[in-house]
C-alpha positions, 0 to 999 in steps of 0.5 A, a space after each residue: 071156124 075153130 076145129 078142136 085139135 087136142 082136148 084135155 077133160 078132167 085129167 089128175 096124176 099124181 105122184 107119192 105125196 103130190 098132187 101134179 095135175 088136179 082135174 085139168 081140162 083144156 083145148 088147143 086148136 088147129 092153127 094155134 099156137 098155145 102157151 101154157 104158162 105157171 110157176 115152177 112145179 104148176 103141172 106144165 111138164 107133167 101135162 105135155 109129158 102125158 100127152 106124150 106118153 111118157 106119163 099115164 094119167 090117174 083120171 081123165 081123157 084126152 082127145 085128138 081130132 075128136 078121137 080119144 086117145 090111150 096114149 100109153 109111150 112116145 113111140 104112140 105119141 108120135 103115131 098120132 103127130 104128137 112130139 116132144 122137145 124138151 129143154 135138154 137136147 138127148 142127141 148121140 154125141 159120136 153120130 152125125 145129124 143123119 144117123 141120129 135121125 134114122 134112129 129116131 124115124 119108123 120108116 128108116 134103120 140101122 141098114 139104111 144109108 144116109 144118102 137117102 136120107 140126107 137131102 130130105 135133113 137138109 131140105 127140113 134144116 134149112 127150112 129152120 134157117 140152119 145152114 148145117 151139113 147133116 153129116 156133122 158130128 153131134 159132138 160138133 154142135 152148139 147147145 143151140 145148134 142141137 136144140 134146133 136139130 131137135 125140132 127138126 127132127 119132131 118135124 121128120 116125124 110128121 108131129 102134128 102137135 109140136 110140143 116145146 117145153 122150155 125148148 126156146 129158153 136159151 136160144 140167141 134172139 136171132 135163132 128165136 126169130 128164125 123159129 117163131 116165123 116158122 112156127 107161125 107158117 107151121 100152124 098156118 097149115 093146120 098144125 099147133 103148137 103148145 109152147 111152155 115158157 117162163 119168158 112172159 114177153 116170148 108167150 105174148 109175142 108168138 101164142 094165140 091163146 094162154 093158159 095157166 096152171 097153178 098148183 095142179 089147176 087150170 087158173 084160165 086160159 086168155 086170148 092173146 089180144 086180151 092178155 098183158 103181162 101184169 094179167 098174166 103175173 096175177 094168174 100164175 103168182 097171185 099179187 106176189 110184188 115183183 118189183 126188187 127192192 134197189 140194191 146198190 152195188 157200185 158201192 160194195 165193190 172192193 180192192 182185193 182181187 178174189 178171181 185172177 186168171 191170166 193169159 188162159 188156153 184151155 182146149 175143147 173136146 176136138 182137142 182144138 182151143 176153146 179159151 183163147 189167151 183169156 185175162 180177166 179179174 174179179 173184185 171182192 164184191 163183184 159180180 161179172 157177166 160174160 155175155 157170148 152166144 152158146 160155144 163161145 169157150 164159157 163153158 170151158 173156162 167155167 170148167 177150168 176155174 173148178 177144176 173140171 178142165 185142164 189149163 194147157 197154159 196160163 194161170 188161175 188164182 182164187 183169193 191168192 191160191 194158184 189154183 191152176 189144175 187143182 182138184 175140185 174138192 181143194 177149189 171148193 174147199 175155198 169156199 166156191 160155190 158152182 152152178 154148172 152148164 148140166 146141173 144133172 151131171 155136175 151138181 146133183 145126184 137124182 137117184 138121192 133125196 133132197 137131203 141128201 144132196 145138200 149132204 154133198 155140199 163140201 160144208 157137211 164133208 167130215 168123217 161124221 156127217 150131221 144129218 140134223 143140221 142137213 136137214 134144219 139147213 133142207 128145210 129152210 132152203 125149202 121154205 126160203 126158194 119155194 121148192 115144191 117137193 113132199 119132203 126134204 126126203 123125196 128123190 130129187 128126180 121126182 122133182 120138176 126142171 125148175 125145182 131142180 135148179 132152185 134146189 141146186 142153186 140155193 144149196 150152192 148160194 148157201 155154200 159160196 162164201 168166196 166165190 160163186 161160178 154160174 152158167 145160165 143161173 135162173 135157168 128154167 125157173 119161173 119169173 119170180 123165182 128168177 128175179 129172187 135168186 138174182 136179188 139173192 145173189 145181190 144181197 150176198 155180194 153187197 153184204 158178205 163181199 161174194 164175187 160172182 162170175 157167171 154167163 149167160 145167153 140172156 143178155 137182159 139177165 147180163 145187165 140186170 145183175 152185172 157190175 162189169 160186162 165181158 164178151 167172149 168170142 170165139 174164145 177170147 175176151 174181145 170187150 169189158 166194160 162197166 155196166 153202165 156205160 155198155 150198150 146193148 148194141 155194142 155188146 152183141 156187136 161184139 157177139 156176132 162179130 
């Protein structure tokens, strides 16, 4: 017999000049596992984010256990077993995994000493697979070792209702099995899980039920067994075509070098090497992929190809420029476009419009700014991604994740004309969005000669848009190889090696 958990009646928010949630009513049951799924900006987020208290809606109730709930902050959220993750772990870098947890625990504080809260860390951490002393640094952690101490914190707080929104995206295949098994013991035990994900495969796998939004409504929810993805595809985008058009790539590739890096160290922040005697080219024309799992040294070398991180030794040129240890405003000024790790901290301003963030774009830098142009220029971008957004003049902070990243990706697509430097460049988009800027990207390296070097942890995406496949390791480069003669085997052998 199913027991209703969480029920959604007849909830709408709204926030100036958008309409997120329009009358949405759903059920989540003891024991489930319920993917909600939809285009970027469908109301997801702002959905779990009302079940978390983070938002208050304008209409509607929602119910736990039968019981209506106000449920007006987190801290209420939690009180009632309901917890959050989000795609971005908000950890304290300078504490341990410990002292991050006692902040986060009613029961504990500031006074109360680690060793009594150590082995019940430990006991959850290794429940998850992770093999992680709790009195590591923060600081010390991958991306995905981080977003696994997220949820194992949600699990310290006794959630009840685990919420994970967009919380698996980057996690390595073999993490993400770790957690789907434990989710599916997790709900065995009468706890359930919403899970939003734009990984369509990863819903079908793991949920028991599907539900779509789109625009603010409730499309359907389908069982899993009566569900596929083509299903799924026509609920949340319509009969949008998804099939690209072939590109072809090989063809585009040309003989002069637009990236050349040589004999590269650049240092983490422990001051130990995250880039290990690197040596890597890109051709006009081609795009490179560095597969690696997360806090393998990309993040560092993406950084010291801007600017953004010192070179201890070796050597980068762009198009001919020694650009080693330049400013970034001189390397931008090449005509290279950058999709950073945190679009929050090194591509957008949040407390600025739309408009204004494509001002920011080095193009429009000059003593006289052209706010007409900017704005031609916004609206277009706008019409061209899909950016759900009131007006060219809304904060971006009022926009969605994925919003977020198609308004930053379009503005540095827009801008890259030499070069473009990506890491995880569909991040947190919807599948269509997703398969557009990767075709995108495509088109302006087979018709402008754009080279493209960028990382992701998406292995399908490496070999969906890559010419020439690298692995990075532990810092060094430990394979190249041509696309098509690159395994899927032999590059995350190389990986994990």
């Amino acid at each position: 017999m199913l027991v209703e958990h969480i029920v959604v009646k007849e909830v709408t928010k709204r926030f100036p000049g958008t309409l997120a949630l329009d009358k949405v009513s759903f059920t989540v049951y003891r024991g489930e596992i319920h993917a909600l799924l939809g285009e970027n900006g469908a109301g997801k987020s702002t959905l779990v984010k009302i079940l978390y208290g983070i938002y208050t809606p304008d209409e509607g109730e929602v119910y736990i256990n039968g019981k209506k709930l106000v449920i007006t902050s987190p801290r209420d959220a939690v009180a009632h077993g309901i917890v959050l993750v989000s795609q971005t772990p908000t950890l304290i870098n300078d504490l341990t995994i410990v002292e991050n947890i006692i902040l986060s625990l009613r029961h504990y504080n500031l006074f109360t000493r680690t060793r009594r809260v150590y082995s019940e860390v430990y006991s959850v951490l290794e429940s998850l697979g992770l093999g992680i002393d709790p009195n590591t640094e923060v600081y010390k952690l991958t991306y995905t070792q981080k977003q696994m101490i997220e949820i194992a914190r949600a699990l310290l707080l006794k959630a009840k209702v685990l919420l994970l929104d967009e919380a698996t995206s980057y996690l390595p295949l073999t993490e993400k099995k770790k957690l789907f098994d434990f989710l599916k013991k997790y709900v065995k035990k009468g706890n359930s899980v919403i899970l939003i994900t734009h990984k369509l495969p990863e819903a079908l796998e793991i949920s028991d039920r599907i539900t779509v939004l789109r625009k603010g409504k409730v499309v359907g929810t389908v069982e899993k067994k009566k569900a596929d993805i083509t299903v799924i595809r026509r609920m949340m985008f319509g009969d949008t075509e998804f099939a690209p058009e072939a590109i072809k790539q090989r063809e585009s590739i040309g003989n002069g070098v637009t990236l050349f890096i040589e004999n590269l160290w650049v240092k983490g922040e422990l001051g130990e090497y995250m880039v290990r005697n690197v040596t890597l080219s890109v051709r006009k024309g081609e795009i490179l992929g560095i597969a690696g799992i997360t806090g393998s040294g990309q993040i560092e070398l993406f950084e010291a190809i801007m600017g953004l991180r010192k070179v201890e030794r070796g050597i980068i040129k762009i198009d001919g420029v020694d650009t080693t240890n330049k400013d970034t405003g001189f390397i931008r000024s090449l005509g290279v476009g950058y999709i950073p790790d945190n679009p929050l901290e090194h591509g957008l301003s949040i407390d600025h419009t739309l408009a204004e963030n494509i001002a920011l774009c080095p193009k429009y830098s000059s003593f006289i700014i052209d706010w007409h142009a900017i704005r031609q220029d916004a609206d277009r971008l706008v019409r061209e991604y899909g950016i759900v957004t009131p007006s060219i003049n809304t904060p971006i902070k009022l926009l969605s994740g994925g919003n977020l990243m198609k308004m930053l990706i379009s503005r540095e697509l827009e801008y890259a004309t030499k070069l473009l430097v990506a890491y995880n460049p569909t991040r947190g988009l919807d599948e269509y969005t997703a398969n557009k800027v990767r075709r995108n990207i495509k088109e302006k390296k087979a018709k402008e000669g754009l080279s493209v070097i960028f990382a992701s942890e998406d292995l399908d995406e490496i070999f969906e848009l890559s010419d020439t496949i690298a692995v990075m390791n532990s810092g060094r480069i430990v394979g190249v190889f041509d696309k098509y003669r690159a395994t899927r085997d032999r590059v995350e052998e190389l990986m994990v090696m």
